[in-house]
Gaussian input, Z-matrix of N, CA and C with variables (Angstrom, degrees):
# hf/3-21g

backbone

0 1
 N
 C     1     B1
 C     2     B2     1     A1
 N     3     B3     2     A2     1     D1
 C     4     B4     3     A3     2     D2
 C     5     B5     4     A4     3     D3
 N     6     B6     5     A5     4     D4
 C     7     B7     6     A6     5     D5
 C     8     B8     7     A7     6     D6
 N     9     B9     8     A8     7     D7
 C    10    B10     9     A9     8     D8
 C    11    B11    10    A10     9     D9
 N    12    B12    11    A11    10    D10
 C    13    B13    12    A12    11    D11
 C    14    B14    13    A13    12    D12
 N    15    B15    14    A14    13    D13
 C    16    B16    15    A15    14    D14
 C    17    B17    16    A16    15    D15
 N    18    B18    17    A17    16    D16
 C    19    B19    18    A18    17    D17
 C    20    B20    19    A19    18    D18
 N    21    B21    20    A20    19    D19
 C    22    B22    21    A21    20    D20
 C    23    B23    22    A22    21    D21
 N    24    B24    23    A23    22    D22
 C    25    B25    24    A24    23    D23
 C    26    B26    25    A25    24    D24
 N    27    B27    26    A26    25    D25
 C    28    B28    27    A27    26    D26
 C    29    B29    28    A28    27    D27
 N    30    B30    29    A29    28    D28
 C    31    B31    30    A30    29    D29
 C    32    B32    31    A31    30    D30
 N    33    B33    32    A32    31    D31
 C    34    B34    33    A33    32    D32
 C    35    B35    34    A34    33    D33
 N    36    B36    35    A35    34    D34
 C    37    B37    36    A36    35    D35
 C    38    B38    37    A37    36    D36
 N    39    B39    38    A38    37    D37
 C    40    B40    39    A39    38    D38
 C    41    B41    40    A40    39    D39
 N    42    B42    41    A41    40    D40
 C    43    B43    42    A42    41    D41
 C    44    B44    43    A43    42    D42
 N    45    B45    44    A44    43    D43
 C    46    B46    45    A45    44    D44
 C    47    B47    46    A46    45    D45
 N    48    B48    47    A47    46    D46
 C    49    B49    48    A48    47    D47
 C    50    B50    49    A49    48    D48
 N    51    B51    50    A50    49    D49
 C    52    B52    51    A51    50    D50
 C    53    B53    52    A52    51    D51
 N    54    B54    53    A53    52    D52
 C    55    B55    54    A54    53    D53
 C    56    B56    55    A55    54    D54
 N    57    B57    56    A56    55    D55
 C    58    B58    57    A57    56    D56
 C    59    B59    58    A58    57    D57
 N    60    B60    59    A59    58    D58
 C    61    B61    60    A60    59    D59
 C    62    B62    61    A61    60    D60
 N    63    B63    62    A62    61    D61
 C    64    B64    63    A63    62    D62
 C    65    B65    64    A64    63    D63
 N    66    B66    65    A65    64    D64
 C    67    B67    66    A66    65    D65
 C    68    B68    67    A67    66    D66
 N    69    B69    68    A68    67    D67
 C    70    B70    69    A69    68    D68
 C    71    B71    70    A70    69    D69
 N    72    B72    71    A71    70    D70
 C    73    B73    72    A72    71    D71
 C    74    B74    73    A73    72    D72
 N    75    B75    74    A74    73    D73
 C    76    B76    75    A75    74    D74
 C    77    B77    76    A76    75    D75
 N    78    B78    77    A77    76    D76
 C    79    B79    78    A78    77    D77
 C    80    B80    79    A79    78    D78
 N    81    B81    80    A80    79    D79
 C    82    B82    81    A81    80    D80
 C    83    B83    82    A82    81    D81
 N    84    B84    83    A83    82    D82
 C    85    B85    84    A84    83    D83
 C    86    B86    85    A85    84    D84
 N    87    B87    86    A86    85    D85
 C    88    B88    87    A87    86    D86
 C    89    B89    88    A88    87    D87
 N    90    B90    89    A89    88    D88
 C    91    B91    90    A90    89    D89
 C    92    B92    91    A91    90    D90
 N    93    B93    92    A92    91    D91
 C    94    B94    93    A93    92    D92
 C    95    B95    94    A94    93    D93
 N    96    B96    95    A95    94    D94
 C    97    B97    96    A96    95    D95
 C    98    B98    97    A97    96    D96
 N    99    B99    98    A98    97    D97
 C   100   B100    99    A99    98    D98
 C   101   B101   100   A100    99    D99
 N   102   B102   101   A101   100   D100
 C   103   B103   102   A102   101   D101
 C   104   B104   103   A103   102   D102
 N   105   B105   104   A104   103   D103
 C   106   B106   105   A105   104   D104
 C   107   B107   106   A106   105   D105
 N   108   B108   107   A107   106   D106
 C   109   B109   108   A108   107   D107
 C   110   B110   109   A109   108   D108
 N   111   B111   110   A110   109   D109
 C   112   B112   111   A111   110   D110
 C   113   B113   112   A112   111   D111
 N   114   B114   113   A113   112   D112
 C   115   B115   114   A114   113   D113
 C   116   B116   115   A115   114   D114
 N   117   B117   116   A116   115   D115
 C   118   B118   117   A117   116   D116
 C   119   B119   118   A118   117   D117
 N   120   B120   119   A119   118   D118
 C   121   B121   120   A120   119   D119
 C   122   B122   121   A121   120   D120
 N   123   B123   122   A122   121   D121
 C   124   B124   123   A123   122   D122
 C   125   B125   124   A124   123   D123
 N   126   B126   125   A125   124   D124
 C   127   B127   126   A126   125   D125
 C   128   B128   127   A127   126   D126
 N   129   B129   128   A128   127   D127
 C   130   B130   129   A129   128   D128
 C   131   B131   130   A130   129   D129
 N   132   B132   131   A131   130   D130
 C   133   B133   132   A132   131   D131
 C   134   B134   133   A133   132   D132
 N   135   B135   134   A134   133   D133
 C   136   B136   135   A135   134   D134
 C   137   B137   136   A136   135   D135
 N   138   B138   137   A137   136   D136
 C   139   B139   138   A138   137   D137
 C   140   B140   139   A139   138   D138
 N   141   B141   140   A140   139   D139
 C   142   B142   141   A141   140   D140
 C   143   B143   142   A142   141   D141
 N   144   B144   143   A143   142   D142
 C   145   B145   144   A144   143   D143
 C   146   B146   145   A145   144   D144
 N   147   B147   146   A146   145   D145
 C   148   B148   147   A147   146   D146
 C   149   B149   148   A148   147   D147
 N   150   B150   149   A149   148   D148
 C   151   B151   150   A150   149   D149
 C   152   B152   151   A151   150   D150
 N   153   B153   152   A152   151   D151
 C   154   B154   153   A153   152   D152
 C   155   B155   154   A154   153   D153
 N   156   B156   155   A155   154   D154
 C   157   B157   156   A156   155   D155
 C   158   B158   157   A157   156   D156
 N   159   B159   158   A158   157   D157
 C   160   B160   159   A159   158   D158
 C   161   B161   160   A160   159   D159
 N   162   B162   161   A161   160   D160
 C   163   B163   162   A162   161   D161
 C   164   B164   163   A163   162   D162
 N   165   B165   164   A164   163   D163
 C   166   B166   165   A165   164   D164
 C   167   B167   166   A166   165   D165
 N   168   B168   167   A167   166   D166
 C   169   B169   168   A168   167   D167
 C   170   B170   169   A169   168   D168
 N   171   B171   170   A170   169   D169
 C   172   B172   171   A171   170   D170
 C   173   B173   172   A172   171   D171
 N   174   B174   173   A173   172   D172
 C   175   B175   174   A174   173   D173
 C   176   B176   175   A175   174   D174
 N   177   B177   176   A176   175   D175
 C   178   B178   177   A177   176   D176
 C   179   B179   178   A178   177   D177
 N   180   B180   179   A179   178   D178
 C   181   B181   180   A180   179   D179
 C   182   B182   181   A181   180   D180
 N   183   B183   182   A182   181   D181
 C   184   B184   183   A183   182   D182
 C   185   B185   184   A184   183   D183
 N   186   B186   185   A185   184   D184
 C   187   B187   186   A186   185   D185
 C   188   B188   187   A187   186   D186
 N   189   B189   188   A188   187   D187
 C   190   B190   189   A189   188   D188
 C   191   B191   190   A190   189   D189
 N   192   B192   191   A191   190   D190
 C   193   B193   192   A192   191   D191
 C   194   B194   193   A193   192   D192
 N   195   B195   194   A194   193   D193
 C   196   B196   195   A195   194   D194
 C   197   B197   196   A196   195   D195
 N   198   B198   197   A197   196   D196
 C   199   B199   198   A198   197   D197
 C   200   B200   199   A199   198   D198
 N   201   B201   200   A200   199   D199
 C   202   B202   201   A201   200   D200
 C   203   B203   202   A202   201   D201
 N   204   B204   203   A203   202   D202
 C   205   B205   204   A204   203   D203
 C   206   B206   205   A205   204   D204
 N   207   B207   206   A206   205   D205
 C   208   B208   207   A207   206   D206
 C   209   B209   208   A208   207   D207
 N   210   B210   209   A209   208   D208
 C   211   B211   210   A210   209   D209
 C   212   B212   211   A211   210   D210
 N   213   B213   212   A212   211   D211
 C   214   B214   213   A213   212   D212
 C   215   B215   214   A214   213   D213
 N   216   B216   215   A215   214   D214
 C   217   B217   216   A216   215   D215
 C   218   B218   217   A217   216   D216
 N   219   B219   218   A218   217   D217
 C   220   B220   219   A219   218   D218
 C   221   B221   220   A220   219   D219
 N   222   B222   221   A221   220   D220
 C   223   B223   222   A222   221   D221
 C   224   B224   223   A223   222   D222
 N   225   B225   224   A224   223   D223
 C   226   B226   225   A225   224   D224
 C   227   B227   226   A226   225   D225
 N   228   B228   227   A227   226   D226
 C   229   B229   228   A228   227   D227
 C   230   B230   229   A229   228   D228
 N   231   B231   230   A230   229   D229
 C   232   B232   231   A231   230   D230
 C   233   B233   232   A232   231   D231
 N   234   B234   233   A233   232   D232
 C   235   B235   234   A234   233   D233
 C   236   B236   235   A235   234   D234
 N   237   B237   236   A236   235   D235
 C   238   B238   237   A237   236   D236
 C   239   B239   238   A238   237   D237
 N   240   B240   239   A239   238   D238
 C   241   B241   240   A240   239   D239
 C   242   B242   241   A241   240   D240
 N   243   B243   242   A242   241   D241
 C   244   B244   243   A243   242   D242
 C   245   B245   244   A244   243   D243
 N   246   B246   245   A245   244   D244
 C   247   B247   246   A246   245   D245
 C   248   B248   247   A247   246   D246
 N   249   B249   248   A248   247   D247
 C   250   B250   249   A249   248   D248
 C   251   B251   250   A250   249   D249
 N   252   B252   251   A251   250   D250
 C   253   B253   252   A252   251   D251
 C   254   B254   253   A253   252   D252
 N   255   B255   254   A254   253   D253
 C   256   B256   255   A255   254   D254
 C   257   B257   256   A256   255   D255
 N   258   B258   257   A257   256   D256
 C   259   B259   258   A258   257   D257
 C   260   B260   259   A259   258   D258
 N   261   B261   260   A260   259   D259
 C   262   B262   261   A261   260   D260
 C   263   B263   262   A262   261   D261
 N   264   B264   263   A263   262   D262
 C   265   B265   264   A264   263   D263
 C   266   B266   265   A265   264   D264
 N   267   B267   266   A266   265   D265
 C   268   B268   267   A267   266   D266
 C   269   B269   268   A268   267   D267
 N   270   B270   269   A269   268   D268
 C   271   B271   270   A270   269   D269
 C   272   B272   271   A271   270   D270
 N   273   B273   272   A272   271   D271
 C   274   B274   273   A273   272   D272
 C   275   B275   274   A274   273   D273
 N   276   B276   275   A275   274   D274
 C   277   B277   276   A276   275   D275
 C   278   B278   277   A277   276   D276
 N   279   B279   278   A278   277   D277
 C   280   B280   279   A279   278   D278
 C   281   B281   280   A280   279   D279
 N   282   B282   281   A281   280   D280
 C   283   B283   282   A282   281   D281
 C   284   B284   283   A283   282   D282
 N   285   B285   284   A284   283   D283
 C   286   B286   285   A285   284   D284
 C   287   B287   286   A286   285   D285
 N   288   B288   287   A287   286   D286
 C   289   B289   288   A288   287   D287
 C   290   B290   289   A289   288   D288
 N   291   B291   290   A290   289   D289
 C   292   B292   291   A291   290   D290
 C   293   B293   292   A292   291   D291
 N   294   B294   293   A293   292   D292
 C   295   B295   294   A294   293   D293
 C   296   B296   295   A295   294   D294
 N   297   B297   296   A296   295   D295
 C   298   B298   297   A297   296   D296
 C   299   B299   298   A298   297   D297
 N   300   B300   299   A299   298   D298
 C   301   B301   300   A300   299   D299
 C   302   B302   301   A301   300   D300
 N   303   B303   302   A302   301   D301
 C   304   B304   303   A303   302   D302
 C   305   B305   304   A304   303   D303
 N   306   B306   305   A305   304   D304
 C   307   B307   306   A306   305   D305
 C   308   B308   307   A307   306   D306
 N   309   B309   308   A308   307   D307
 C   310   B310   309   A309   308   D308
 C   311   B311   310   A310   309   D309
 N   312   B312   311   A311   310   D310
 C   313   B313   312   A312   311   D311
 C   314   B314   313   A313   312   D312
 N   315   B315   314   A314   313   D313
 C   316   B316   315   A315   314   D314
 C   317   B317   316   A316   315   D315

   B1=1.4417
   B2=1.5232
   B3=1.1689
   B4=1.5826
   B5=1.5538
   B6=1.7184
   B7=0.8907
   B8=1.5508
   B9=1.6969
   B10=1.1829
   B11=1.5625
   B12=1.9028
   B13=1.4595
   B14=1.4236
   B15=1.1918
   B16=1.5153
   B17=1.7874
   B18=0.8879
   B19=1.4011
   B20=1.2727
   B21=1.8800
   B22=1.6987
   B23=1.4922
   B24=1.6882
   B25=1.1638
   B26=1.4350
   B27=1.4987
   B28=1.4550
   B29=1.4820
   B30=1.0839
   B31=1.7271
   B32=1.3825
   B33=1.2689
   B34=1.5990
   B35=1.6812
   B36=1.4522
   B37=1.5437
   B38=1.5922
   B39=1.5126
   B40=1.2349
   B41=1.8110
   B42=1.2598
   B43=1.6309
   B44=1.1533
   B45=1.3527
   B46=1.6046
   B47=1.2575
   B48=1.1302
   B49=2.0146
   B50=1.1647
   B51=1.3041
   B52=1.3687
   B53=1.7722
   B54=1.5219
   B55=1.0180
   B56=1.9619
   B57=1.2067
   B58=0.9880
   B59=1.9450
   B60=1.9769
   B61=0.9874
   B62=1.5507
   B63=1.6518
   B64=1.8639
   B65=1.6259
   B66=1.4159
   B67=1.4874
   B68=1.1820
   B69=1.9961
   B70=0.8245
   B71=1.6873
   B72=1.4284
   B73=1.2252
   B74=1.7192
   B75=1.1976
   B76=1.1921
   B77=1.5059
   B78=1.5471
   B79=1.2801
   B80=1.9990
   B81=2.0935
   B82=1.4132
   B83=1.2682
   B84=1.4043
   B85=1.5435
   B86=1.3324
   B87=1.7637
   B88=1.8509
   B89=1.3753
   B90=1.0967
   B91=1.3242
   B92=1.1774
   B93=1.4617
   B94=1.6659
   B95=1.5046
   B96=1.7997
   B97=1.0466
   B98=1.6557
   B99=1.4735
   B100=1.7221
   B101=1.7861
   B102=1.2330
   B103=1.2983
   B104=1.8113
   B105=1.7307
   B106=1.8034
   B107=1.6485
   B108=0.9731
   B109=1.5946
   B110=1.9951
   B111=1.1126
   B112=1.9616
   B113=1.3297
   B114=1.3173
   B115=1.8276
   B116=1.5445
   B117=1.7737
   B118=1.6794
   B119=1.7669
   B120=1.2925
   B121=1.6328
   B122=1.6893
   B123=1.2991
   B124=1.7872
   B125=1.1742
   B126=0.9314
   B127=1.6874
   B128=1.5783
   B129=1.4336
   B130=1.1031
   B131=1.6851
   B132=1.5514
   B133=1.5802
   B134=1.5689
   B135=1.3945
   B136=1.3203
   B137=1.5251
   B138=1.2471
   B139=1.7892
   B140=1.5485
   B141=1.2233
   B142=1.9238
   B143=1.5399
   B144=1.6826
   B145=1.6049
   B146=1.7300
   B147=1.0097
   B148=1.7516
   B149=1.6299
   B150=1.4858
   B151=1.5187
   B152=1.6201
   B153=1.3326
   B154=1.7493
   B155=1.5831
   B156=1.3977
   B157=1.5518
   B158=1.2093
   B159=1.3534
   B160=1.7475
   B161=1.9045
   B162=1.3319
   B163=1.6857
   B164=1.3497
   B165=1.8639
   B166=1.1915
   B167=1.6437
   B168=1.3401
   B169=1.4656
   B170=1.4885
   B171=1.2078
   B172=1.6812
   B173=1.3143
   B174=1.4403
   B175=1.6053
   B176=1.3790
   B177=1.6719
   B178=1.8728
   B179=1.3656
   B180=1.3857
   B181=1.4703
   B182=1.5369
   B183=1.2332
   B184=1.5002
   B185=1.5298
   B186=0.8731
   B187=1.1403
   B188=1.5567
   B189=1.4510
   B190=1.9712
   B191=1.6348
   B192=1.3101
   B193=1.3544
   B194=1.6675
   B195=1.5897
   B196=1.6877
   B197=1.6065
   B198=2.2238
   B199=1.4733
   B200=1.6136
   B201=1.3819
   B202=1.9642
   B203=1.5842
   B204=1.1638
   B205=1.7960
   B206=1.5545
   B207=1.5053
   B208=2.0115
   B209=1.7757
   B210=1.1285
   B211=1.5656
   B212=1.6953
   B213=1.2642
   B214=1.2906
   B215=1.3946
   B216=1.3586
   B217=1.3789
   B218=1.6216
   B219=1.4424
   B220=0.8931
   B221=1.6632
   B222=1.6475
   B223=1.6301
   B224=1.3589
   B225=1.3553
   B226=1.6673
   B227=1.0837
   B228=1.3665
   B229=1.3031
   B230=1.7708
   B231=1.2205
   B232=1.6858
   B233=1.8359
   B234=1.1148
   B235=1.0676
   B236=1.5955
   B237=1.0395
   B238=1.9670
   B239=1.6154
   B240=1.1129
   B241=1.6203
   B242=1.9173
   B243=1.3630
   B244=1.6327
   B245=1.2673
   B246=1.2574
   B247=1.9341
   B248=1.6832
   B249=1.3924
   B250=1.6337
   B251=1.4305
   B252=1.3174
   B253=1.6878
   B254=1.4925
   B255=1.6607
   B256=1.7743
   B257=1.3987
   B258=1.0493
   B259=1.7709
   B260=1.4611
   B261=1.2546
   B262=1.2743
   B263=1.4259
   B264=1.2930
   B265=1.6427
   B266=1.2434
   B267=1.1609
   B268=1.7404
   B269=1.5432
   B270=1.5183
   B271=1.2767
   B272=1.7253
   B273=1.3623
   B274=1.9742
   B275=1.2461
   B276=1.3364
   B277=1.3236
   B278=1.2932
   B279=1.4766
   B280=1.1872
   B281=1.6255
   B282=1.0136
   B283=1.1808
   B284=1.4766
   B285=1.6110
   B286=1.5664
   B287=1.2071
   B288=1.0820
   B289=1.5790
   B290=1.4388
   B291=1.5548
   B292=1.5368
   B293=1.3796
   B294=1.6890
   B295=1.2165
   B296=1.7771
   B297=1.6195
   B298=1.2866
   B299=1.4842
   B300=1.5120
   B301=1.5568
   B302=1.9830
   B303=1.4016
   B304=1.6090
   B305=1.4689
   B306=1.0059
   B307=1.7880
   B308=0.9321
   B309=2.1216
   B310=1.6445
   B311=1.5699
   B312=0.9561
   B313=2.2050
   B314=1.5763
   B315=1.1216
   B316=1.5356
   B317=1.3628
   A1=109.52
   A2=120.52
   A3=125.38
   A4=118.39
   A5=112.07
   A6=122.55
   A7=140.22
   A8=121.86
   A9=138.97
   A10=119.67
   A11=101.18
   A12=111.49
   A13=110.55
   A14=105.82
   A15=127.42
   A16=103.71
   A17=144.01
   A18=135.35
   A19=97.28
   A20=94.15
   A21=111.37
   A22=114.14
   A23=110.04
   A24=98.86
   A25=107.95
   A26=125.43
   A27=129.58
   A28=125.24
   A29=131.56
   A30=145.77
   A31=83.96
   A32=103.60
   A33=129.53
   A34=100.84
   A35=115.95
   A36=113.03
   A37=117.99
   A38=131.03
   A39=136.14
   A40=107.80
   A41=98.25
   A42=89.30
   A43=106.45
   A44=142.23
   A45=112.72
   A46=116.62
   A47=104.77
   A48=130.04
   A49=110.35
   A50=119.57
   A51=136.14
   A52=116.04
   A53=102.27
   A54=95.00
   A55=129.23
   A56=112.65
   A57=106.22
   A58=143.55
   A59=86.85
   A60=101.48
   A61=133.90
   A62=95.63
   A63=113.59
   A64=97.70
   A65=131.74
   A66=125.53
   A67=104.92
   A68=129.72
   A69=152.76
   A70=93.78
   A71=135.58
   A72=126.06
   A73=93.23
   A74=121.28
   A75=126.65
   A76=121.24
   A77=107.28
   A78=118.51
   A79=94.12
   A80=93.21
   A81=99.86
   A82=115.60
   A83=118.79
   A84=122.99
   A85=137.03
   A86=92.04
   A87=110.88
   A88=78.77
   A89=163.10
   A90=157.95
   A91=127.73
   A92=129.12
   A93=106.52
   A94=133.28
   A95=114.88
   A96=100.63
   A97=91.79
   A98=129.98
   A99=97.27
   A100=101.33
   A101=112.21
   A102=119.31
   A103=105.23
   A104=87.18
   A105=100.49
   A106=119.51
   A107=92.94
   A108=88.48
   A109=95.04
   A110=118.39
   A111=114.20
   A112=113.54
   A113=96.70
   A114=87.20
   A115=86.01
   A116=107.19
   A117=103.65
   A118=108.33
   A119=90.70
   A120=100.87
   A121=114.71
   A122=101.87
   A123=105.92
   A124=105.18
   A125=132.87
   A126=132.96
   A127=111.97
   A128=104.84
   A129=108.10
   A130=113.75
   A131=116.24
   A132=100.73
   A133=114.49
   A134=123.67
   A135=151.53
   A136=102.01
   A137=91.19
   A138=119.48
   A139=108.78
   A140=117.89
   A141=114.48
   A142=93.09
   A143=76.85
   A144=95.40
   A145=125.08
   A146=109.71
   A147=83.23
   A148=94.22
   A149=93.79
   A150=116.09
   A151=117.64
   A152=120.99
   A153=110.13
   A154=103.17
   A155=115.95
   A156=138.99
   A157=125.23
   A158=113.87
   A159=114.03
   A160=106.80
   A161=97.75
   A162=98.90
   A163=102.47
   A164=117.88
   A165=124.08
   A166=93.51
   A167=113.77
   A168=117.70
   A169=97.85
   A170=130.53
   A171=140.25
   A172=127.30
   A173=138.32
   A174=131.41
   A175=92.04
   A176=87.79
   A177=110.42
   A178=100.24
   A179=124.69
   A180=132.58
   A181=115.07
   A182=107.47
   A183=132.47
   A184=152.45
   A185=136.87
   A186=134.96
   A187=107.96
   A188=106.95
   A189=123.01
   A190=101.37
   A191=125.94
   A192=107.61
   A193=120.62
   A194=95.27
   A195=91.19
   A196=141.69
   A197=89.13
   A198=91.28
   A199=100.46
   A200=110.42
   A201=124.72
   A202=91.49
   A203=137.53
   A204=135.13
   A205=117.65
   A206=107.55
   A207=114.28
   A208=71.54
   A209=138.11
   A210=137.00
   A211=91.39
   A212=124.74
   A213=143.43
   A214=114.42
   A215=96.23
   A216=119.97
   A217=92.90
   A218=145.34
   A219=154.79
   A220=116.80
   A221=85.13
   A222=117.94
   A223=110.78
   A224=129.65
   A225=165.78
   A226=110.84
   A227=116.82
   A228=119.27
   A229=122.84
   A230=109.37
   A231=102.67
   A232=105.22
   A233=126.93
   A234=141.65
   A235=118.98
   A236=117.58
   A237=109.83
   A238=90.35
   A239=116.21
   A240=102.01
   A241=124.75
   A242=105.03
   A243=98.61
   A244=114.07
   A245=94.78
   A246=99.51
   A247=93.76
   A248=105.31
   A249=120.08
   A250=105.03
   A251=128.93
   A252=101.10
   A253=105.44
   A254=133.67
   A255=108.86
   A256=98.35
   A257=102.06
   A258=118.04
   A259=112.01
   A260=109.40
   A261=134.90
   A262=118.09
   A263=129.05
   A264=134.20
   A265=107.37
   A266=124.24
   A267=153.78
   A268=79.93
   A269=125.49
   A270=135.92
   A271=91.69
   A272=83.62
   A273=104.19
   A274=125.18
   A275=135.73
   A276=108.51
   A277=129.23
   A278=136.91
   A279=134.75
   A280=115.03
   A281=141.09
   A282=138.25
   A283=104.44
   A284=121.51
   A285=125.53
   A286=104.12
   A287=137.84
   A288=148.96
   A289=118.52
   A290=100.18
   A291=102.92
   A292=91.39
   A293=135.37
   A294=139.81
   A295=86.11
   A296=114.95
   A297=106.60
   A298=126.60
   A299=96.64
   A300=127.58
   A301=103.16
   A302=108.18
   A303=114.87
   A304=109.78
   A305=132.81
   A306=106.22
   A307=151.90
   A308=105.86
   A309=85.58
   A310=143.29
   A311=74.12
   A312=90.91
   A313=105.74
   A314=124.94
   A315=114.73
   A316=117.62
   D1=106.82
   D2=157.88
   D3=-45.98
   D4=124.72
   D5=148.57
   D6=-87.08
   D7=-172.75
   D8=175.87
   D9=-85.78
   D10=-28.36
   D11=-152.56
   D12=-79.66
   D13=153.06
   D14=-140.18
   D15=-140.44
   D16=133.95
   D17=150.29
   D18=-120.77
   D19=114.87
   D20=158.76
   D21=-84.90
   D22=151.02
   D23=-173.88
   D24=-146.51
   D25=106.16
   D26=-175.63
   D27=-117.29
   D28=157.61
   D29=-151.57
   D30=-109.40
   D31=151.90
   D32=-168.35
   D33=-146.74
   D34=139.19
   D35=171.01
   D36=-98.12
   D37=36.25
   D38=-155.06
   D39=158.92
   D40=124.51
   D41=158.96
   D42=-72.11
   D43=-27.08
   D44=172.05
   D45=-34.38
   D46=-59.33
   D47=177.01
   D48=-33.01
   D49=-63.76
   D50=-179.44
   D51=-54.95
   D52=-66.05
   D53=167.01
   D54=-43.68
   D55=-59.11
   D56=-179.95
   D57=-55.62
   D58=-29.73
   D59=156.74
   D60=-45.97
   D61=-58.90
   D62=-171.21
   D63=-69.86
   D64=-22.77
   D65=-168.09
   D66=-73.81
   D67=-43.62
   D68=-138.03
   D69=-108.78
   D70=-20.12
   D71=-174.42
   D72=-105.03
   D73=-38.73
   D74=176.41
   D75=-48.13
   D76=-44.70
   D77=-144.23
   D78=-77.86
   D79=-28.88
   D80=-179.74
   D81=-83.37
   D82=7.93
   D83=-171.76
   D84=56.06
   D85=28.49
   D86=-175.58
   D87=-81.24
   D88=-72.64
   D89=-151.86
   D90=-91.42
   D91=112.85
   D92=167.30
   D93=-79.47
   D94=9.33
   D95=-157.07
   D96=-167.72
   D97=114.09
   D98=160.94
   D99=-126.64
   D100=153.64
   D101=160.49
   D102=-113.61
   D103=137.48
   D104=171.15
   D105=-122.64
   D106=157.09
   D107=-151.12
   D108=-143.96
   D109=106.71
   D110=157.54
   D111=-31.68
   D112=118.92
   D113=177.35
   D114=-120.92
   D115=172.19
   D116=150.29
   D117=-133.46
   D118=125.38
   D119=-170.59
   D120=-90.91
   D121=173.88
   D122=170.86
   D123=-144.09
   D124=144.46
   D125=174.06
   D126=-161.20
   D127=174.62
   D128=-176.70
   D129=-114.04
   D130=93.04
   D131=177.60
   D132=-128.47
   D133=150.95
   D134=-141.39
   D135=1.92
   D136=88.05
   D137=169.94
   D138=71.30
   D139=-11.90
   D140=-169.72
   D141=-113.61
   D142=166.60
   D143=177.00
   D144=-97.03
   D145=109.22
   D146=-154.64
   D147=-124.49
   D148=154.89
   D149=178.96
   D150=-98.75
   D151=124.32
   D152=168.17
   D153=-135.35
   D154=166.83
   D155=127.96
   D156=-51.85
   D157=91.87
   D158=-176.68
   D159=-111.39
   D160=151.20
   D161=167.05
   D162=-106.14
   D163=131.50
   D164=-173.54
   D165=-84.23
   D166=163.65
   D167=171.92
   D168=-126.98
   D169=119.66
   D170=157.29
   D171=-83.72
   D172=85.10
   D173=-155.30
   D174=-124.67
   D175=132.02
   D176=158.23
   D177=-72.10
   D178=141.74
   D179=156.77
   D180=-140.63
   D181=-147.24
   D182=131.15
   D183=-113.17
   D184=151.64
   D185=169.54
   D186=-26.49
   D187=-73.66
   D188=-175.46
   D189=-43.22
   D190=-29.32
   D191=-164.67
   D192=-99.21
   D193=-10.06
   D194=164.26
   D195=-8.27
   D196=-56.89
   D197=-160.63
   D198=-78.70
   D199=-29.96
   D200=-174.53
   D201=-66.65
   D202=-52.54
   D203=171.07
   D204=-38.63
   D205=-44.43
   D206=-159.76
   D207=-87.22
   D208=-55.21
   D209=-154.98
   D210=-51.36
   D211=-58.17
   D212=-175.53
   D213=-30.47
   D214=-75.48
   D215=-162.95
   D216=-73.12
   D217=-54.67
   D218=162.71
   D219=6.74
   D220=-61.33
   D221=178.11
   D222=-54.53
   D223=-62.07
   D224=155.18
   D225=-27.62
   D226=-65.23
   D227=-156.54
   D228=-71.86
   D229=144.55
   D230=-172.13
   D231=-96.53
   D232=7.36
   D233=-176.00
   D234=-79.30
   D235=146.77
   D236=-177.15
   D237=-107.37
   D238=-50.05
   D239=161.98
   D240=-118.88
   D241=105.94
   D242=170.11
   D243=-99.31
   D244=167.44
   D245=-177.79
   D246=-116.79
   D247=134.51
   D248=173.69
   D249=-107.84
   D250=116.39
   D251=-172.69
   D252=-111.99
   D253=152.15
   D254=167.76
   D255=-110.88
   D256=151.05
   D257=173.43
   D258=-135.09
   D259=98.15
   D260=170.04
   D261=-36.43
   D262=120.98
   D263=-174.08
   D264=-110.26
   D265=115.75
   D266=-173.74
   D267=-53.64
   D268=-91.85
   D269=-134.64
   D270=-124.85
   D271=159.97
   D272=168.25
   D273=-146.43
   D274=101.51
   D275=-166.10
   D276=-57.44
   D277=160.26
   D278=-155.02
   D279=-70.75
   D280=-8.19
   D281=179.42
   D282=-104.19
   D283=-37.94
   D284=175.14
   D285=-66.39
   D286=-27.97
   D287=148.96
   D288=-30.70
   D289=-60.25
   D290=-154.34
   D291=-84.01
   D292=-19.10
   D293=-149.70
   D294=-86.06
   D295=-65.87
   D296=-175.74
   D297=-31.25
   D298=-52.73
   D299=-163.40
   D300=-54.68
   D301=-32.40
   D302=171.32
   D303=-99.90
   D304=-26.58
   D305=152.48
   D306=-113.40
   D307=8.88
   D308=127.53
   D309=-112.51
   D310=12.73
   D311=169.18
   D312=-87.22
   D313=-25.28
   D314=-161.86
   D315=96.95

């Protein structure tokens, strides 16, 4: 049986950030789940190359809640540009399934 589930996954400049983010997506039940994790990134923004300390965010969702998630984080976020990404999950096992399926449906 094909699912919806999705793990979005976005960079944060602070666990403050983080935290507040995952409390605030959680609390609305766009997410059932996030893991955060220290990352150290490199990228390229307005013309330089620059180095930071980022907190990754890992969230169970759905598919449907993308646009209510970027609206979210939008709010939250201290960033002028973040990246929200979804990555589509083939399979779930049946109980991580049924677990999603009751908090964020109800």
């Amino acid at each position: 049986m094909e699912n919806s589930f999705v793990e979005l996954v976005l960079t944060c400049g602070s666990w403050q950030e983080a935290q507040r983010i995952a409390d605030a997506l959680l609390e609305q039940r766009l997410v059932a789940c996030v893991e955060m994790m220290d990352i150290a990134s490199k990228f390229h923004w307005q013309d330089h190359l620059e180095e930071s300390k980022e907190i990754k965010l890992i969230m169970k969702s759905i598919a449907d809640n993308f646009k209510k998630v970027e609206t979210e984080v939008a709010k939250l976020h201290s960033y002028d540009t973040f990246v929200l990404q979804s990555i589509p999950l083939q399979q779930t096992s049946a109980e991580a399934t049924k677990w999603m399926e009751e908090i964020i449906h109800g």
